[in-house]
N, C-alpha and C positions, 0 to 999 in steps of 0.2 A: 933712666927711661924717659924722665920728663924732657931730658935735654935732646933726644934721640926726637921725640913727638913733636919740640918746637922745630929744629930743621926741617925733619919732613912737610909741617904744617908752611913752614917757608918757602923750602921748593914747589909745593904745590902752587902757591898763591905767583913766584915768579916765575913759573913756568909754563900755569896757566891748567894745571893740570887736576884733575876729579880722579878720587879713588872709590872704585868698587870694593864690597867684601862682603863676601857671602857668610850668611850665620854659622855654619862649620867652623869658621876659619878660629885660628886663637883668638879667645874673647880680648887680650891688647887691641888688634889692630884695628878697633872699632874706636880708638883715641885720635886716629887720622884717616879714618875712611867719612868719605862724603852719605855714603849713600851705603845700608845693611840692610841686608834682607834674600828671597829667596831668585830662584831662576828670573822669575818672570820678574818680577820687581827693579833688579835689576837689570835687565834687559829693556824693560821702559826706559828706568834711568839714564842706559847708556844713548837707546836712541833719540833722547832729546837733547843732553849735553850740549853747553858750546863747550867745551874745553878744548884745549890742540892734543892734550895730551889724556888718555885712561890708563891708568893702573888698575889691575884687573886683580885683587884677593881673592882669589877661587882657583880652579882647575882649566884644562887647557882649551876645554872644551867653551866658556864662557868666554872667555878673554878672545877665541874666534869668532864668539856671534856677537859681540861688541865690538869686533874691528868689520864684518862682515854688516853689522846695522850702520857702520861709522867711517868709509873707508877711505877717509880724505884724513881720517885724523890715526896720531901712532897711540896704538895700544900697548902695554909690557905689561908681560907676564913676571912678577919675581921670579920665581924658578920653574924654569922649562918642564924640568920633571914633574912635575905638579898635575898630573894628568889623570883619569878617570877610567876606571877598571870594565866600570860596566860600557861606556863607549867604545872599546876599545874591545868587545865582543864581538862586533856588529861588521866587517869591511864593506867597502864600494860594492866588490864581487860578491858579496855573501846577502847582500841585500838583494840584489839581482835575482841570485839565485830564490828567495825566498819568495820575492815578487814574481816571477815567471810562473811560481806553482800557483798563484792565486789570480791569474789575469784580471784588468779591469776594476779591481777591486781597489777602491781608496787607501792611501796610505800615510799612517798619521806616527810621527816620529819624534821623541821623546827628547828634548833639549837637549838632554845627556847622549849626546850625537854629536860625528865630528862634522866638518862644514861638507865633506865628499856625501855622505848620507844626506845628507839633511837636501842637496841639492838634488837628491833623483825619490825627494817625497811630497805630499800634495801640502798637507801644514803638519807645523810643530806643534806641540803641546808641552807643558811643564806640571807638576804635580798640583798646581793652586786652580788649572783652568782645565785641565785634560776631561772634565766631566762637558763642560761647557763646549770644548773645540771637539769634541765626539759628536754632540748634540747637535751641532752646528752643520754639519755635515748631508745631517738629514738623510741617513742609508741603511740599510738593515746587517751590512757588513762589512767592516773594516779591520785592514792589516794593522798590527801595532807594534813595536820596536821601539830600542830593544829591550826593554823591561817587562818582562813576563807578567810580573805580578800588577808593578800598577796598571795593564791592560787589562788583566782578570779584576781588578777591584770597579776599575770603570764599567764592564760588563755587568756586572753584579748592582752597581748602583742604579744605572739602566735600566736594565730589564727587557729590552727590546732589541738591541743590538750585541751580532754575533760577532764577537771579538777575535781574531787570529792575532795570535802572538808568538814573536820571533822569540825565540829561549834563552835572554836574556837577561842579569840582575846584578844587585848590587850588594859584591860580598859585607860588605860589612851589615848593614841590613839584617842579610840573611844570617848572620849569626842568632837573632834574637829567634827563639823556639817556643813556641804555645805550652810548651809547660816551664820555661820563664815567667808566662803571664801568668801562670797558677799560680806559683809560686808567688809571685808579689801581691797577689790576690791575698793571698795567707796572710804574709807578712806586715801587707797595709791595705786592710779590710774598709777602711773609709775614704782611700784614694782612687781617684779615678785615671786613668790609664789609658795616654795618648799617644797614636801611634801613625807613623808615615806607613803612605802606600806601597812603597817599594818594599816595604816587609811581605814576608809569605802569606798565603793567605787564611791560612789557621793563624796566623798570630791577628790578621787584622780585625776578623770576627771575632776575639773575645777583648776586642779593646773598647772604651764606651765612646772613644771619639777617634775616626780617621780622619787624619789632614798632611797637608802641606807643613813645611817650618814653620810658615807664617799664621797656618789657619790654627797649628798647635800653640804658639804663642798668642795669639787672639785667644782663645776659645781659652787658654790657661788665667791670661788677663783678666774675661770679663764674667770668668765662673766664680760663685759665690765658695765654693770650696775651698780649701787650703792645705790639700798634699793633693802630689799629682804624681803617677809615674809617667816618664819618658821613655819610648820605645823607639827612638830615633837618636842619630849623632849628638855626640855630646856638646857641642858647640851650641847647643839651644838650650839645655840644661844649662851654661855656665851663664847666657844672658835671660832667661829667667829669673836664677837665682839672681842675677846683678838687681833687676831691674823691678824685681817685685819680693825682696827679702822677707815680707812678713807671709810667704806660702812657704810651701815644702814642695821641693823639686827632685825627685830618686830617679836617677838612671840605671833602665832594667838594667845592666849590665857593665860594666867597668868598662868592656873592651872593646862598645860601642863606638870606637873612632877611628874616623876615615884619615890613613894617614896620609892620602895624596891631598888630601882637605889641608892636612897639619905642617904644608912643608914650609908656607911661608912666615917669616917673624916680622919686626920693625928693621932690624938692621936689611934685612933683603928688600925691604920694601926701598928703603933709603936711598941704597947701592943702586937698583932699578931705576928708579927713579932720577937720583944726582947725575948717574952716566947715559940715562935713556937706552938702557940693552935690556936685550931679550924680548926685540919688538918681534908683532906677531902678523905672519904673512897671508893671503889667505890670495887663490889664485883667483884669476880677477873672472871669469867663464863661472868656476863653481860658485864664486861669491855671490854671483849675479841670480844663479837659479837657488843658492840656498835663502837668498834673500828675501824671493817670491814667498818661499815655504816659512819664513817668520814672522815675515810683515803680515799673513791670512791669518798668526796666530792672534799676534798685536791688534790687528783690526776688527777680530771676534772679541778681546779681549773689552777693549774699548768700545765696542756696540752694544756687545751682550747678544744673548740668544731671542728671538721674538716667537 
């Protein structure tokens, strides 16, 4: 593996090229990614890059809004298949269809969207700012897509805005069950119990902390405790446990993992990378209007709400 990690680290420096990788991905490929971390973090990353080249460790869905923030520069996806369950709910037509029944009404669309959505909605949002780009808004009602639940958790933190949400989520997620959280309750009586939005929302009310990947590795960080359950992909349970060994990190569930998260290794990274395939196209009309709808996330992101 180390000899696999130094070429990669080669190619990248002669090629000129920055690797992304999102916390899901296998805890290796953080030995030659540039930059880890969650939607938005990444999505910074990418739109500042000089690189010619982005490797994109995630889903299909990322590796378009990094060629769509970057479109002078080639993007590759390791493996095409690599693609996102819960996007792939949502079509051009089916948005349409759900915006017609709510005329006029803002529409605010969830990263986890492919570049055709994301170009016929007002701003994006991702799990770390979605409280913040709702806020921003300033409206007492808003469409949200396509993640059912983290539009209802935003509602709920709120308290003043009426949320419409398009029906849909993210299977692996939604495996985890409110009497899971009992249960670990029993089990580890002094652990506290962190959990992503995109969970149901019985599961997120009996959790002591909702966040993002990133707000759940913060908050696990800088807590004085030292056992923790995980109620999100296991890909943050494996960098937890790396990165702060003297906690305790229990993932509710074994079978907590996204396998379209799991498809990329080092060797696909490599192959990617050495031959430059599996770059990723995005038509240049929708890129133009999904672009509007990222950069109003990015720009709330970096102002803040006043």
């Amino acid at each position: 593996m180390n000899e696999l990690i130094q070429k990669i680290n080669k190619l990248k420096k002669d090629k000129n090229a920055v690797i992304l990788a999102h916390c899901y991905q296998n805890v290796e490929i953080d030995e030659v990614a540039d930059f880890v971390g969650d939607s938005l973090y990444l999505s910074q990353m990418a739109a500042k890059t000089d690189a010619d080249i982005i490797l994109f460790a995630g889903v299909y869905f990322m590796a378009q809004t990094a060629k769509i923030l970057c479109p002078n520069k080639k993007v590759l996806l390791p493996r095409l298949e690599s693609g996102c369950r819960m996007a792939d709910m949502i079509s051009l037509n089916q948005l349409r269809e759900f915006k017609s029944k709510y005329p006029n009404i803002p529409s605010v669309c969830y990263i986890n969207s492919t570049a055709e959505v994301k170009s016929e909605c007002d701003i994006c949002c991702t799990s770390s700012n979605a409280l913040k780009i709702v806020e921003s808004l300033n409206v007492k009602e808003i469409l949200f897509l396509p993640d059912t639940y983290l539009g209802k958790w935003v509602e709920k933190q709120l308290g003043n805005v009426n949320v419409i949400t398009y029906p849909g989520f993210c299977p692996t997620h939604l495996q985890i069950r409110p009497q899971d959280i009992d249960e670990a309750r029993r089990k580890y009586p002094d652990a506290l119990i962190l959990a992503h939005p995109e969970c149901h929302m019985t599961v997120s009310e009996k959790a002591d902390f909702v966040g993002s990947t990133t707000a759940i590795m913060n908050f696990a960080a800088k807590s004085d405790k030292k056992q923790f359950v995980i109620a999100t992909e296991k890909g943050v349970v494996d960098r937890l446990r790396r990165d702060y060994p003297e906690k305790e990190f229990i993932l509710i569930k074994d079978n907590i993992i996204c396998p379209n998260m799991k498809w990329h290794n080092l060797i696909d990274i490599y192959n990617s990378l050495e031959n430059e395939e599996h770059e990723i196209q995005v038509d240049e009309e929708i890129a133009s209007k999904a672009l509007k709808c990222i950069d109003r996330m990015l720009d709330v992101s970096k102002a803040g709400v006043k």
